[in-house]
Backbone as ProteinMPNN parsed JSONL, in Angstrom:
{"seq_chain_A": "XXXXXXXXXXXXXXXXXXXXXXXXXXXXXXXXXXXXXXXXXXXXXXXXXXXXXXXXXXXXXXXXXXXXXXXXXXXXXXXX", "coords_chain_A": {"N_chain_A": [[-14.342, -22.436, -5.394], [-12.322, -21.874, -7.252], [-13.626, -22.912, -9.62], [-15.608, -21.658, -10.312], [-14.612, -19.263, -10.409], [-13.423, -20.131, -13.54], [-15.749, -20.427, -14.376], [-16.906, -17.637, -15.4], [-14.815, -16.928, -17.734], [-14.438, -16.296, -20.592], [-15.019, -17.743, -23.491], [-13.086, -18.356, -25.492], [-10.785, -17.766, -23.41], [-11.009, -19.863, -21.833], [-10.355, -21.977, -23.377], [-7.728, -21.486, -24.147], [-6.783, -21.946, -21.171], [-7.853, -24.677, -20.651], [-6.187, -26.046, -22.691], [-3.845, -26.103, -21.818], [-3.54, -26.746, -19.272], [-4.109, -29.313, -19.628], [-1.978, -29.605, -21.012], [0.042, -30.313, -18.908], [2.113, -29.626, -15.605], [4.621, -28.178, -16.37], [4.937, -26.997, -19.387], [4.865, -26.223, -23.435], [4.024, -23.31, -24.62], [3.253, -23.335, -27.141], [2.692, -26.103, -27.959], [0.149, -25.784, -26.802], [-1.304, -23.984, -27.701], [-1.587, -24.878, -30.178], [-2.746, -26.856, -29.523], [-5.602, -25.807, -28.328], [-6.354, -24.737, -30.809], [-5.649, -21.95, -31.669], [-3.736, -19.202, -32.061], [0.133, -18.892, -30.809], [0.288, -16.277, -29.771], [-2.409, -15.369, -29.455], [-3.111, -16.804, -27.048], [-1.708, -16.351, -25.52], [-1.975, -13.976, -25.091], [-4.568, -13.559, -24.081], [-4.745, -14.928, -21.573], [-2.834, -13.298, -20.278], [-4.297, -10.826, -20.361], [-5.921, -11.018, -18.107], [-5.012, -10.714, -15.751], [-3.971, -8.655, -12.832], [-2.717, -5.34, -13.13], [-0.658, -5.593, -10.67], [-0.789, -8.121, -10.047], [0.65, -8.928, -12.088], [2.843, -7.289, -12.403], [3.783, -8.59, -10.14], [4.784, -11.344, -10.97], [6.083, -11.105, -13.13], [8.497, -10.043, -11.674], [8.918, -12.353, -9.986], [9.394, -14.361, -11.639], [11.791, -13.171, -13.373], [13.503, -13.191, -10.935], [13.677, -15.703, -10.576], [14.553, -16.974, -13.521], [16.808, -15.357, -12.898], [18.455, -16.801, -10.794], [18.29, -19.289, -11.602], [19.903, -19.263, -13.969], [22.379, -18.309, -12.828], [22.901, -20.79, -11.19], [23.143, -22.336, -13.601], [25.892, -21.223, -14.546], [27.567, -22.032, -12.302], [27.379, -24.953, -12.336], [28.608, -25.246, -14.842], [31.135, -23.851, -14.543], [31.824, -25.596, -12.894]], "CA_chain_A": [[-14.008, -21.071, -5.686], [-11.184, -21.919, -8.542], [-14.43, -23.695, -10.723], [-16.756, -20.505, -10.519], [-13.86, -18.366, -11.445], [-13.648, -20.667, -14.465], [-17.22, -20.114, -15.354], [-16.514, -16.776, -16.069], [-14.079, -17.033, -18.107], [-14.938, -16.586, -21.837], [-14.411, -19.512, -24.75], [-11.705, -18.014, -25.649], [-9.859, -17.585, -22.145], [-11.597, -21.032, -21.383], [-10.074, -22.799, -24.405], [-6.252, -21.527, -23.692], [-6.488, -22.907, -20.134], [-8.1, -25.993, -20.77], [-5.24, -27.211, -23.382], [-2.795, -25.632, -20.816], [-4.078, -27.724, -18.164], [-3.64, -30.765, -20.176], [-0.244, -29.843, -21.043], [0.957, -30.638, -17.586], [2.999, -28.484, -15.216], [5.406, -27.925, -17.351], [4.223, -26.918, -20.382], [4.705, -25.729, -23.822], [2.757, -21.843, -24.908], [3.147, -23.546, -28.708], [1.58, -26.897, -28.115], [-0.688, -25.892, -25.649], [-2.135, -23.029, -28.338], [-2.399, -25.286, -31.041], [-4.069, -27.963, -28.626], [-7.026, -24.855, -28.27], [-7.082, -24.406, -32.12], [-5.422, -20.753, -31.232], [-1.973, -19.277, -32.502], [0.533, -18.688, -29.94], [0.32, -14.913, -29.594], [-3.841, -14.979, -28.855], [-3.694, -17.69, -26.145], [-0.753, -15.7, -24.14], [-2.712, -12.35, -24.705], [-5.965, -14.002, -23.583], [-4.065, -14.981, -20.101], [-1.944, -12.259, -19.557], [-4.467, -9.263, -19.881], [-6.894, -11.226, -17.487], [-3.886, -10.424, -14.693], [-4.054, -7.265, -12.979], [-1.038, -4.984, -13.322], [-0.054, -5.862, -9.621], [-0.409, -9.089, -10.093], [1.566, -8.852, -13.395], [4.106, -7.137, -11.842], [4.391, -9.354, -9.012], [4.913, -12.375, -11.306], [7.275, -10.617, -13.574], [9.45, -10.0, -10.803], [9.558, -13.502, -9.819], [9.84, -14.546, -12.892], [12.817, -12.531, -13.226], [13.992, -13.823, -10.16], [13.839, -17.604, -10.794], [15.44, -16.789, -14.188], [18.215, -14.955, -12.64], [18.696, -18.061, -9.765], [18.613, -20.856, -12.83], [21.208, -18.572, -15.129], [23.52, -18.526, -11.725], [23.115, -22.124, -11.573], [23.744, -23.436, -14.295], [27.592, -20.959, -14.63], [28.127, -22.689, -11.167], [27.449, -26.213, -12.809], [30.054, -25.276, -16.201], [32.707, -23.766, -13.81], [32.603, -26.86, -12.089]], "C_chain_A": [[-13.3, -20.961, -7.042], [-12.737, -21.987, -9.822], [-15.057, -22.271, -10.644], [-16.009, -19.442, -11.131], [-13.539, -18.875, -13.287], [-14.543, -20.13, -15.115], [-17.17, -19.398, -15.82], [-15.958, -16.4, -17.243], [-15.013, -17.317, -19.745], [-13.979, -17.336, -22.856], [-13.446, -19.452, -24.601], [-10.378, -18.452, -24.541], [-9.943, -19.505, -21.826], [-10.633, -21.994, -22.294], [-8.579, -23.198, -23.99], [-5.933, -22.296, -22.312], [-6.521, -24.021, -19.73], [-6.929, -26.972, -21.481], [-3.959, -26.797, -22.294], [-2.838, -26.422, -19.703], [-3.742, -29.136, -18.058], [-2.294, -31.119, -20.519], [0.495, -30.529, -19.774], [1.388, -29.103, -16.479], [3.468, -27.614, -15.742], [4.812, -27.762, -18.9], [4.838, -25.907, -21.907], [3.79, -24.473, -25.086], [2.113, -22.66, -26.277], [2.321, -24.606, -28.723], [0.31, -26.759, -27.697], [-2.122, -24.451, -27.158], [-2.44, -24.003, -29.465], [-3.52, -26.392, -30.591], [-5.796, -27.287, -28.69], [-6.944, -24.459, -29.557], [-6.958, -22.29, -32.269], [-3.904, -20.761, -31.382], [-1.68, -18.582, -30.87], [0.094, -17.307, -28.992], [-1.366, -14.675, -28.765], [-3.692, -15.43, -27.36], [-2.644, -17.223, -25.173], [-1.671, -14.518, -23.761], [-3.717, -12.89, -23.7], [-5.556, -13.912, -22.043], [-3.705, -13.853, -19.467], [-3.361, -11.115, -19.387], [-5.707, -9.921, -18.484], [-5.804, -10.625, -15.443], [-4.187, -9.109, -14.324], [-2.951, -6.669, -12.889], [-0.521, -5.382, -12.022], [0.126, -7.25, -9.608], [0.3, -9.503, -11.043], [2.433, -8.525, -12.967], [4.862, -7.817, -11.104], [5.34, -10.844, -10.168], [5.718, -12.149, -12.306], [8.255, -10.821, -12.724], [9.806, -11.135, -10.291], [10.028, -14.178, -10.718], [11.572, -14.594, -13.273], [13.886, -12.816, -12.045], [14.654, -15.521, -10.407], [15.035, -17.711, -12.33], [16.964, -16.774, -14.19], [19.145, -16.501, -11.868], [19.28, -19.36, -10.714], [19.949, -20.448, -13.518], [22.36, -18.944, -14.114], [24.095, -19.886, -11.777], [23.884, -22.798, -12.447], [25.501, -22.559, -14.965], [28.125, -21.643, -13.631], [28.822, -23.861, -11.958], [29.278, -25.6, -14.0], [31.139, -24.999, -15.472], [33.553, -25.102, -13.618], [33.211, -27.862, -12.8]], "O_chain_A": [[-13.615, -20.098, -7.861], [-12.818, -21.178, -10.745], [-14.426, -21.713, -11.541], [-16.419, -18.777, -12.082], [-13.454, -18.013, -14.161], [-14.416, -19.489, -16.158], [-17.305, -19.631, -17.022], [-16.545, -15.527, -17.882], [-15.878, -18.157, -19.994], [-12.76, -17.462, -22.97], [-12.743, -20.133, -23.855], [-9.393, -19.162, -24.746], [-8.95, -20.209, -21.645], [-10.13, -22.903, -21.634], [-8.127, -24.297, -23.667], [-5.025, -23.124, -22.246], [-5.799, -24.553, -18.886], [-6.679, -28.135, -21.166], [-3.087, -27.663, -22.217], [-1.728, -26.709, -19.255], [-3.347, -29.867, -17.15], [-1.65, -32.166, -20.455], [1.499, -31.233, -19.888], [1.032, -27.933, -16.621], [3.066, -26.451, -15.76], [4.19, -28.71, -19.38], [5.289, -24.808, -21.585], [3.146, -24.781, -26.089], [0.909, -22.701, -26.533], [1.252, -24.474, -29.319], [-0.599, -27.476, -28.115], [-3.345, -24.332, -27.234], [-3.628, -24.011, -29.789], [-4.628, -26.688, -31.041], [-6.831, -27.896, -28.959], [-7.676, -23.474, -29.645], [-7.802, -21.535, -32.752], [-3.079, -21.629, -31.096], [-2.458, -18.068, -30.066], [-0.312, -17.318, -27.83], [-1.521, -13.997, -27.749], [-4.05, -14.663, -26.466], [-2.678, -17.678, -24.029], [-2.033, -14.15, -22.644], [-3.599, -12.602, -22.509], [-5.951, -12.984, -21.337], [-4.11, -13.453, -18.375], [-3.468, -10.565, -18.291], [-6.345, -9.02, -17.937], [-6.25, -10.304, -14.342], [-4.615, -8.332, -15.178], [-2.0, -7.373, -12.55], [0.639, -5.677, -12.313], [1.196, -7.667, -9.163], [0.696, -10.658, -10.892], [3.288, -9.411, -12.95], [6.091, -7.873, -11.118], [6.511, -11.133, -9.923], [6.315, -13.192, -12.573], [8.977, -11.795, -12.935], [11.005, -11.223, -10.025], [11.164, -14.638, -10.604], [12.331, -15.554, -13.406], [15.082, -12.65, -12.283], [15.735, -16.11, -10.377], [16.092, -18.341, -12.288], [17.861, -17.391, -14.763], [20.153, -17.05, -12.312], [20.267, -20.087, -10.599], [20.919, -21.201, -13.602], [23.213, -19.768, -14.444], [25.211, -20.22, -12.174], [24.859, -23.534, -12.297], [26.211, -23.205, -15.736], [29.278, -22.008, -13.861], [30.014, -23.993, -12.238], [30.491, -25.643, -13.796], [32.131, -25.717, -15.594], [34.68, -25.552, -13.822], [33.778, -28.782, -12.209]]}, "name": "protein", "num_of_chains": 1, "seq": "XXXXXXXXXXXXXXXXXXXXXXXXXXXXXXXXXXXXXXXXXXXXXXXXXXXXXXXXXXXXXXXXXXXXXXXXXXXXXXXX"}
């Protein structure tokens, strides 16, 4: 199912995910765009508008979540 949604997926879109892929988990937007021969800014757009706003939203919001959770964290850690 994942591979056929792939297919779809034009050069472009195809390119950003492929060096993204290779990045690892963890990954960074900067290497991962020049890895696809693509400046930063294309190879986020490319991703992001393929999202639909609900699912954009959703993943904002966690986003935003996990953010908040790590920031907490790590004032815990310095207090301590």
């Amino acid at each position: 199912m994942i591979e056929a949604r792939i297919e779809r997926l034009s050069g472009e879109e195809c390119r950003a995910l492929e060096a993204a892929s290779v990045s690892g988990v963890s990954f960074s937007t900067a290497v991962s765009a020049a890895a696809a021969n693509m400046d930063v800014e294309s190879t986020a757009r490319c991703l992001y508008r393929r999202l639909s706003p609900v699912r954009r939203a959703k993943l904002h919001l966690l986003i935003a979540e996990r953010l908040e959770a790590f920031s907490a964290q790590r004032v815990s850690e310095a207090a301590a």
